[in-house]
Structure formats: C-alpha cells, structure tokens
ROSE-4610 file (N, C-alpha, C; in Angstrom, 1 decimal, always signed):
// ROSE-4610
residu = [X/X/X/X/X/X/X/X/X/X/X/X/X/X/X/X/X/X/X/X/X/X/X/X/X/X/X/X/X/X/X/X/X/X/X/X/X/X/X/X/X/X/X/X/X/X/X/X/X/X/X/X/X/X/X/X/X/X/X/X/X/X/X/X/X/X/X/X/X/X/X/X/X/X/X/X/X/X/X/X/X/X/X/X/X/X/X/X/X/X/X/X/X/X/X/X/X/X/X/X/X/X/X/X/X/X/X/X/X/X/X/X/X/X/X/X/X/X/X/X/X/X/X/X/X/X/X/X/X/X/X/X/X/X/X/X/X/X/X/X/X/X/X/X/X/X/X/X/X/X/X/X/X/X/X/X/X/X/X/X/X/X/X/X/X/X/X/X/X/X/X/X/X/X/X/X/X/X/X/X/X/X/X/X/X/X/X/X/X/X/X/X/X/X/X/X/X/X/X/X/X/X/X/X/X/X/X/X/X/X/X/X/X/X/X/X/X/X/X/X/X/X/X/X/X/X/X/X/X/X/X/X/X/X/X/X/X/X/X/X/X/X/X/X/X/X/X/X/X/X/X/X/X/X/X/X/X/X/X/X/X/X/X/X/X/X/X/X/X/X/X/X/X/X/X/X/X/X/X/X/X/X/X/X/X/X/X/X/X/X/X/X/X/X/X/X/X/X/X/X/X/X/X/X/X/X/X/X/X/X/X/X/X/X/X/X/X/X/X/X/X/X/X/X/X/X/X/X/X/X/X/X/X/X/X/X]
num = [1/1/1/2/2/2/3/3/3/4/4/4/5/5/5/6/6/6/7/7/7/8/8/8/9/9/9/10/10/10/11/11/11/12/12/12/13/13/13/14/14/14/15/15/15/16/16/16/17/17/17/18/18/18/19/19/19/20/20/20/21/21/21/22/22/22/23/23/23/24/24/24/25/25/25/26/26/26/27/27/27/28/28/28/29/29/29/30/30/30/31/31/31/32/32/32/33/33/33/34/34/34/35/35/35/36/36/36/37/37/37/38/38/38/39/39/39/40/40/40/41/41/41/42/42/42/43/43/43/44/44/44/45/45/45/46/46/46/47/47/47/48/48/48/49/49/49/50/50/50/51/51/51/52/52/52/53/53/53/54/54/54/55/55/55/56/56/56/57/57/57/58/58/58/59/59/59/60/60/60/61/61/61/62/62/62/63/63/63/64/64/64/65/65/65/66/66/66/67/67/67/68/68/68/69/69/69/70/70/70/71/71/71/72/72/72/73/73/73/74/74/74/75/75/75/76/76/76/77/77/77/78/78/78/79/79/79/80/80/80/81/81/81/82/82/82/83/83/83/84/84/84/85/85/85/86/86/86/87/87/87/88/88/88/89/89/89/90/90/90/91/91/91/92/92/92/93/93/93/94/94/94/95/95/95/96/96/96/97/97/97/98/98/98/99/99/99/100/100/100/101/101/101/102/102/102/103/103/103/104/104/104/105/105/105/106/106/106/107/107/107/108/108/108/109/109/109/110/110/110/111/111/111/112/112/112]
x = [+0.8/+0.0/+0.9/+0.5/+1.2/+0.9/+2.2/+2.7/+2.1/+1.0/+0.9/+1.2/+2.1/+1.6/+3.3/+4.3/+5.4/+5.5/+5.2/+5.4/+6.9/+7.6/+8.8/+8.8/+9.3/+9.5/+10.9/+10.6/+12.3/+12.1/+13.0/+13.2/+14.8/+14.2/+15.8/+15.5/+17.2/+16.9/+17.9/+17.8/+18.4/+20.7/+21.1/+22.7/+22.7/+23.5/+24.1/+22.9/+22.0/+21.1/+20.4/+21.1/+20.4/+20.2/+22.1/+22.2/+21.1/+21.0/+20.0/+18.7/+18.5/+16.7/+16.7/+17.7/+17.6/+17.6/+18.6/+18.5/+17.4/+16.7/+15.3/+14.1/+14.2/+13.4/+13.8/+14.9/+15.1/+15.1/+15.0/+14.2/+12.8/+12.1/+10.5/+10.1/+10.4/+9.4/+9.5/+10.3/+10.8/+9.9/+9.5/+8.4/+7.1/+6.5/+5.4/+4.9/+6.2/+5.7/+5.9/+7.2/+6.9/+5.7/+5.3/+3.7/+3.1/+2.7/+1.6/+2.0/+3.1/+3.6/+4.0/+4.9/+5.7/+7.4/+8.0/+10.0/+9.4/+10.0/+10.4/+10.9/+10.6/+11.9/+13.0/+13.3/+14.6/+14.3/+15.2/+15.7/+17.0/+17.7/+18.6/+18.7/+20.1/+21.0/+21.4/+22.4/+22.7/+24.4/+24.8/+26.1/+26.7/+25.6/+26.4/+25.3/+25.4/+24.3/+23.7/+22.8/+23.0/+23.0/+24.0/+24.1/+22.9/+22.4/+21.2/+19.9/+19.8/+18.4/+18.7/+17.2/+17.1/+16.0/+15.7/+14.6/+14.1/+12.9/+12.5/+11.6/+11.2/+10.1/+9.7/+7.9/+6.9/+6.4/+5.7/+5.3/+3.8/+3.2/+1.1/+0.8/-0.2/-1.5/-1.5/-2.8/-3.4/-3.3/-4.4/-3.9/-5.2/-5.7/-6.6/-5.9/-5.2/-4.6/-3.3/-2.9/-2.1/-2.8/-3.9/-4.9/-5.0/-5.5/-5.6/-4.9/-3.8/-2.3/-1.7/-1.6/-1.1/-2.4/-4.0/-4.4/-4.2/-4.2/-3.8/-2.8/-1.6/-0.1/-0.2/-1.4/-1.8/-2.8/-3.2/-3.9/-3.5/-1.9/-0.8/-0.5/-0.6/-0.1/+1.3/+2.1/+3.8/+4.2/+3.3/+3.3/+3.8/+2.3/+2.2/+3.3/+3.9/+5.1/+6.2/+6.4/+7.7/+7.0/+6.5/+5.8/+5.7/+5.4/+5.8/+7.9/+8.2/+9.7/+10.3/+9.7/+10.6/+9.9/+8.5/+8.8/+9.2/+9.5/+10.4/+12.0/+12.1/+14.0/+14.0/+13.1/+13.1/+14.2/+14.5/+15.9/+14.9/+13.7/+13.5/+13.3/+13.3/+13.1/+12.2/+12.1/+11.5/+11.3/+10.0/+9.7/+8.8/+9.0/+8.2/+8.0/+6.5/+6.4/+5.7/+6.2/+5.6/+5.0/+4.0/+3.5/+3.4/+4.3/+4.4/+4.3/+4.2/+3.7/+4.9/+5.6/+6.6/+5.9/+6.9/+6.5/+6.0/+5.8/+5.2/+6.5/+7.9/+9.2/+10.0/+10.0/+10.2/+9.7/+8.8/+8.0/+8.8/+7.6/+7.9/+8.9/+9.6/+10.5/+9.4/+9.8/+8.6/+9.0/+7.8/+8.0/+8.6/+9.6/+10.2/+9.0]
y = [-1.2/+0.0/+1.3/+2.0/+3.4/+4.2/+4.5/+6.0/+7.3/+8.2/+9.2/+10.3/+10.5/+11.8/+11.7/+12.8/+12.6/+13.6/+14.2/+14.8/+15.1/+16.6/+17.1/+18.1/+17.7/+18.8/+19.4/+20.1/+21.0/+21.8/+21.4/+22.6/+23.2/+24.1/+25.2/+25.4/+25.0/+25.0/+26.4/+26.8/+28.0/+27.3/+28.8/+28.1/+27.6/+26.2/+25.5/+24.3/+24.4/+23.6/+22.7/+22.0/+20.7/+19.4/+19.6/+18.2/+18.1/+19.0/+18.9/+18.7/+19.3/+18.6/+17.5/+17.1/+15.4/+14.5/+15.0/+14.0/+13.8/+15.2/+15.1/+14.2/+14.7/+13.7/+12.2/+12.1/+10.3/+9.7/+10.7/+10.0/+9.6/+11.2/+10.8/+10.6/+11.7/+11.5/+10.6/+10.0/+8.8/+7.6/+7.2/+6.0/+6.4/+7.3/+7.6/+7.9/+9.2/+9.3/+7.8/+7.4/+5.8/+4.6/+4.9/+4.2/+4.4/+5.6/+6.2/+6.5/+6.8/+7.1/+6.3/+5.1/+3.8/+4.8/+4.4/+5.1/+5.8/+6.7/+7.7/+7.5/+8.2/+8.0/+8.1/+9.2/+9.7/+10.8/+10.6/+11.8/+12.5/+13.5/+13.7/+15.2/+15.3/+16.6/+17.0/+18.5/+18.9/+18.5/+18.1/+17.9/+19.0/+20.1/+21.6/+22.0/+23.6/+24.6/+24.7/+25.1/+25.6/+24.1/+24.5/+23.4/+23.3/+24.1/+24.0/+23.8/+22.5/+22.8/+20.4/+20.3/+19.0/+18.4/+17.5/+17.5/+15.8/+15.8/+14.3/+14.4/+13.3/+12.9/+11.5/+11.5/+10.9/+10.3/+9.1/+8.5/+8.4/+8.7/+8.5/+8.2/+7.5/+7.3/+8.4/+9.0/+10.0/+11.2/+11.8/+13.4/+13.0/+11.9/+11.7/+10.4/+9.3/+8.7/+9.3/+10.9/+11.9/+12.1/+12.5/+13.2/+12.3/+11.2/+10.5/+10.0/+9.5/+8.9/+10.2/+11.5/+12.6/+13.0/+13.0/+12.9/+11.9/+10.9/+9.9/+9.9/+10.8/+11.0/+11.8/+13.5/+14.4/+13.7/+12.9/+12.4/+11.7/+10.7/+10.0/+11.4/+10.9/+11.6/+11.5/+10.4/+10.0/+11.1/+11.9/+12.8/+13.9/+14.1/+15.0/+15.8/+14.5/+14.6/+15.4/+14.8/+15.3/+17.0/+17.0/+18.4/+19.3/+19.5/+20.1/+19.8/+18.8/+18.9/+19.9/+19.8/+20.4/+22.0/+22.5/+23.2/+24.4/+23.5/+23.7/+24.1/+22.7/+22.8/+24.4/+25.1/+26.1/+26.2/+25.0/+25.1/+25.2/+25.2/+25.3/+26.5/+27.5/+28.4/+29.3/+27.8/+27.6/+26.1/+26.0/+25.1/+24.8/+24.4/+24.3/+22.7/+23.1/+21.4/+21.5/+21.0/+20.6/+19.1/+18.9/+18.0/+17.3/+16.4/+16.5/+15.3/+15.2/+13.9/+13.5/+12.1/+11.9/+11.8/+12.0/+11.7/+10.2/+10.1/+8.9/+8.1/+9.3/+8.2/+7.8/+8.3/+7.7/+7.7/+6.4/+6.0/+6.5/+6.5/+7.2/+5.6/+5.4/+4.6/+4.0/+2.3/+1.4/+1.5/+1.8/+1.7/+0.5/+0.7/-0.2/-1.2]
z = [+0.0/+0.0/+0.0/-1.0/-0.9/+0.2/+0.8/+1.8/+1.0/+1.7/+0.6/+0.9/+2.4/+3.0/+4.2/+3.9/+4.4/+5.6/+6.8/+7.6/+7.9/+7.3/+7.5/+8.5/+9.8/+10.6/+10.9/+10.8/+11.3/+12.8/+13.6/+14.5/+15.0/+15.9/+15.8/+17.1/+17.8/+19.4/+19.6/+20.5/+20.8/+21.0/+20.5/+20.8/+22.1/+21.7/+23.3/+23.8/+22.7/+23.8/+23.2/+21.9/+21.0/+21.6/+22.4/+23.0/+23.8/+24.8/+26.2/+25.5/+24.3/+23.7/+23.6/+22.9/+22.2/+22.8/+24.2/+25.1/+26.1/+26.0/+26.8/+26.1/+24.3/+23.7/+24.0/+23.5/+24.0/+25.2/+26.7/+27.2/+27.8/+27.6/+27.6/+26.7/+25.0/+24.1/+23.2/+23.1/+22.1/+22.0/+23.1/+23.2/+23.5/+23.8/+23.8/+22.1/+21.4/+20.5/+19.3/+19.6/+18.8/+18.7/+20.2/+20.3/+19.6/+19.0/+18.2/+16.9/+16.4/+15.3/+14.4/+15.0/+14.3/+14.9/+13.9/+14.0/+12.2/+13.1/+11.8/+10.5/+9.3/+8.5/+8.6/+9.5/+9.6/+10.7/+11.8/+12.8/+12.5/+12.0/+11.6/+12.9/+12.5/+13.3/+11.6/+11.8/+10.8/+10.4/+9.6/+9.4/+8.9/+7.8/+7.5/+7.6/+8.0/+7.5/+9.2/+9.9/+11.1/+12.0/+12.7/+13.6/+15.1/+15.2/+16.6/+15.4/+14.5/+13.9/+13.6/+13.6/+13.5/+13.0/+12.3/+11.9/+11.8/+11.6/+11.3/+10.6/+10.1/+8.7/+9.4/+9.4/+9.8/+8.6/+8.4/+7.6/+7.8/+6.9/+7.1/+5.7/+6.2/+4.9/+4.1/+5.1/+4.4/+5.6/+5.4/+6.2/+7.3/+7.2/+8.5/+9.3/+8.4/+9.1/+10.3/+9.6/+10.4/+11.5/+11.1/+12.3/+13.3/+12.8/+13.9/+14.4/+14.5/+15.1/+15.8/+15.3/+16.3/+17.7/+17.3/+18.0/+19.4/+18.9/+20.2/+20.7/+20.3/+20.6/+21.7/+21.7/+22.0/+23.5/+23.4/+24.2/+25.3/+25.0/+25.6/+27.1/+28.2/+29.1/+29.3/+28.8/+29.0/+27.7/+26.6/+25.3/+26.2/+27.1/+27.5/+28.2/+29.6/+30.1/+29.6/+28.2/+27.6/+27.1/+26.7/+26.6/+27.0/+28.6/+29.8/+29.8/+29.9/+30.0/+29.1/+27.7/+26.8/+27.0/+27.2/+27.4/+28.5/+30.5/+31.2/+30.1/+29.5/+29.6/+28.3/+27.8/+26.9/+26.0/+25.5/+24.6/+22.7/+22.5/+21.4/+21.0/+19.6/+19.5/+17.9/+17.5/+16.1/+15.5/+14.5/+14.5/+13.5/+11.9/+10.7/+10.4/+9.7/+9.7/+7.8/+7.2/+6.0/+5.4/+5.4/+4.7/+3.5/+3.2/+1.5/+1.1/-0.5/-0.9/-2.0/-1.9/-3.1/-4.4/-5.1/-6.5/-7.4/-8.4/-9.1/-9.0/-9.4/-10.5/-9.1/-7.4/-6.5/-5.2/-5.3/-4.4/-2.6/-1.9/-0.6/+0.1/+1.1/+2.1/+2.1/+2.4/+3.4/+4.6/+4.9/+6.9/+7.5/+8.7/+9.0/+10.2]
C-alpha cells in the first residue's frame, strides 16, 4: 500500500542547547511518540548549514490517518510529560512542519 503523506518537521533549538533537547526527547518522548507514530523515516541533526536545527520525517496514509495517530499522541499523558519537560527545559526556538507527498518516478520509504 502506498505511503501518501510525508510529515517534514524542522526545529531550531536556541545556541548551546540541542544536546539537552535530544536527550530530553530520548528520554521521555521517544516511546510515547513511537507508540503512536511507528519510528520515523529519519531523525537527523545537521552535518552543515545551522548546527542547533534538526529534523525528522513521519510517515502517514493519508492526512486523516495523520490526524488521527497525532491525536492519540496528544492524548498519551507519557506525550504530554515530555511536553511540559521540553517546554520547562526552553531550549527550542523555532519550529516548521511541512506535509508532503513523493513523486510517481520515486515512491515514498517502506516503513520499517
């Protein structure tokens, strides 16, 4: 079954403070949001171009299969946890999300 719908989010932590996010995500929000989401396509840091920015790509059906899997993410109180943590630890400072769909000539990743 075709992947139709690729969730690219980017965010940008303030200088000095990636590590302290990532390691906040990996330890509350990583399994709460993997419960509901599957693993990612990809969690990436930057190798060039700004170094406090990182991003991941989510895999969905459709844009209600989105809906509904982030709703129940949103509803997870171990979600919620990390939510309140990250925004106590205030290390983010920006944060874009694009929704996009691959092309015909290369099909989207199969989920692992």
């Amino acid at each position: 079954d075709d992947v139709m719908l690729l969730d690219v989010r980017t965010y940008r932590c303030k200088p000095g403070r990636i590590k302290a996010q990532l390691a906040l995500y990996e330890k509350l929000g990583k399994a709460p949001q993997s419960r509901h989401l599957g693993a990612p396509i990809a969690f990436l840091t930057t190798e060039t171009g700004n170094p406090n920015e990182y991003v991941h790509i989510w895999m969905y059906e459709d844009a209600a299969d989105r809906e509904r899997r982030r709703a129940a993410m949103q509803a997870d109180p171990d979600w919620q946890a990390f939510l309140a943590a990250s925004a106590e630890l205030g290390a983010l400072e920006y944060q874009e999300n694009k929704l996009m769909k691959p092309v015909d000539f290369y099909p989207a990743p199969v989920r692992g």
